[in-house]
N, C-alpha and C positions, 0 to 999 in steps of 0.2 A: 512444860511439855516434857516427855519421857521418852528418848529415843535411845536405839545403842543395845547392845548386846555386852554382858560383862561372863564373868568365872569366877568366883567367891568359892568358897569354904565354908559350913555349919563348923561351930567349935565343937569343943566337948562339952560346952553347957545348952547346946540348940540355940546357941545365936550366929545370926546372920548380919551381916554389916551390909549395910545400901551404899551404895556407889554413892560418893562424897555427888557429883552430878546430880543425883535423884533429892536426894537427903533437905534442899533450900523449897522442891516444889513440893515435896509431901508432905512437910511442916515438922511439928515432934511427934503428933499422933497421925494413926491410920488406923485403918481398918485391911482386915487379911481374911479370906475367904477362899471357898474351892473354888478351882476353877473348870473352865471345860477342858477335856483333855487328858484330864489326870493333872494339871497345874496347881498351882496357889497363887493366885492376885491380890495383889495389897493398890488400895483405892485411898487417895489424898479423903479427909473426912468428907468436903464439898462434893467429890464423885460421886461417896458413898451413898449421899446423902439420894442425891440425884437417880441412881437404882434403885435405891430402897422404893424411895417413892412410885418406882415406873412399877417394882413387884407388889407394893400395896393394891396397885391400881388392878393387875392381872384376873380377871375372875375366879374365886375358888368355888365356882362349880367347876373346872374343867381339871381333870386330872392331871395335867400335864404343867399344866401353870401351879396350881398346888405342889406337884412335887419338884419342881425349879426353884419355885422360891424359898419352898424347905432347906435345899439343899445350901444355896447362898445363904440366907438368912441364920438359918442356924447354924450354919457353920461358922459364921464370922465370929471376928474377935476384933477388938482395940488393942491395938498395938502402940506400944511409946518407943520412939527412937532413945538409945542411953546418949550418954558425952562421946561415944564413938561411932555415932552410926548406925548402933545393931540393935536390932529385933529378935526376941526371942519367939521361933515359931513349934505353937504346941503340938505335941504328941499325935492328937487328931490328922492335924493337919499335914503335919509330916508324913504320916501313915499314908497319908488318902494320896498323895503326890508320890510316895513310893519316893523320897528326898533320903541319898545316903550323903557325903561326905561334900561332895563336889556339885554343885549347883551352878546353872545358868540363869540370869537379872536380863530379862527383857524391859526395853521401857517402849511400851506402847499407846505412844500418844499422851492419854488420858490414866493410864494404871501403868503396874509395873507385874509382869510376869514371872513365876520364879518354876523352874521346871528341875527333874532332876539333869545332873548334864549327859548323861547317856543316853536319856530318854529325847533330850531335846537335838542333838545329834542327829538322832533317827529318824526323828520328825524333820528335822529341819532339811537331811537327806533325799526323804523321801518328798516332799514338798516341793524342791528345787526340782528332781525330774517330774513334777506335775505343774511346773510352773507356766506351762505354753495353756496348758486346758484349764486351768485354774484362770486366768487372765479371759480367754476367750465365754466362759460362763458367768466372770464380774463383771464383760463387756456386753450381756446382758441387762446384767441390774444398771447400767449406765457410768460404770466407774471405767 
């Protein structure tokens, strides 16, 4: 399980080191894809596997479903952890997360979140004072 908030550093070669914590449940491989948000989500392979499967299942008559799983799907990549830790995350994906220097490692639950850390800041900001009506609309869904 993947819990915890960290602050890492991309190097100057676009690697990123996983919190020694994350590194035993992700295995050596994963898989990294966009996420929502403007994020990048790295899924242990058995997750990935498990979405993949629920976006195969998605109907592609419907537009929406089609351009979702476009979106995962093609964006992912295999990733291998090196002898330190670190994953190199591609150009694409860098891009699409708007990821400069300094980066924030969510671990949520079941994946692992990577945001930039300004970006995640803002949100996590702005989140905290929505955090009374945000609870009161989950306390619909039964959570």
């Amino acid at each position: 399980m993947f819990i915890g908030e960290y602050t890492y550093s991309i190097d100057e070669k676009k690697r990123l080191a996983i919190p020694a914590k994350f590194r035993k449940a992700l295995g050596k491989k994963a898989v990294i894809t966009r996420g929502i948000d403007n994020c990048l989500v790295i899924y242990p392979l058995s997750e990935w596997q498990k979405l993949a499967k629920k976006l195969e299942s998605l109907p592609s008559s419907k537009i929406d479903a089609r351009g979702f799983a476009r979106l995962m799907l093609a964006g992912a990549v295999d990733v291998v952890l090196d002898k330190l830790g670190r994953i190199l995350i591609p150009d694409y994906l860098k891009n699409y997360a708007d990821l400069k220097k300094n980066v924030a490692i969510l671990g949520l639950s079941n994946r692992i979140e990577i945001w930039d850390e300004k970006k995640w800041q803002e949100y996590k900001q702005k989140t905290e004072r929505e955090v009374g009506d945000i609870a009161e609309r989950l306390n619909e869904l039964g959570v």
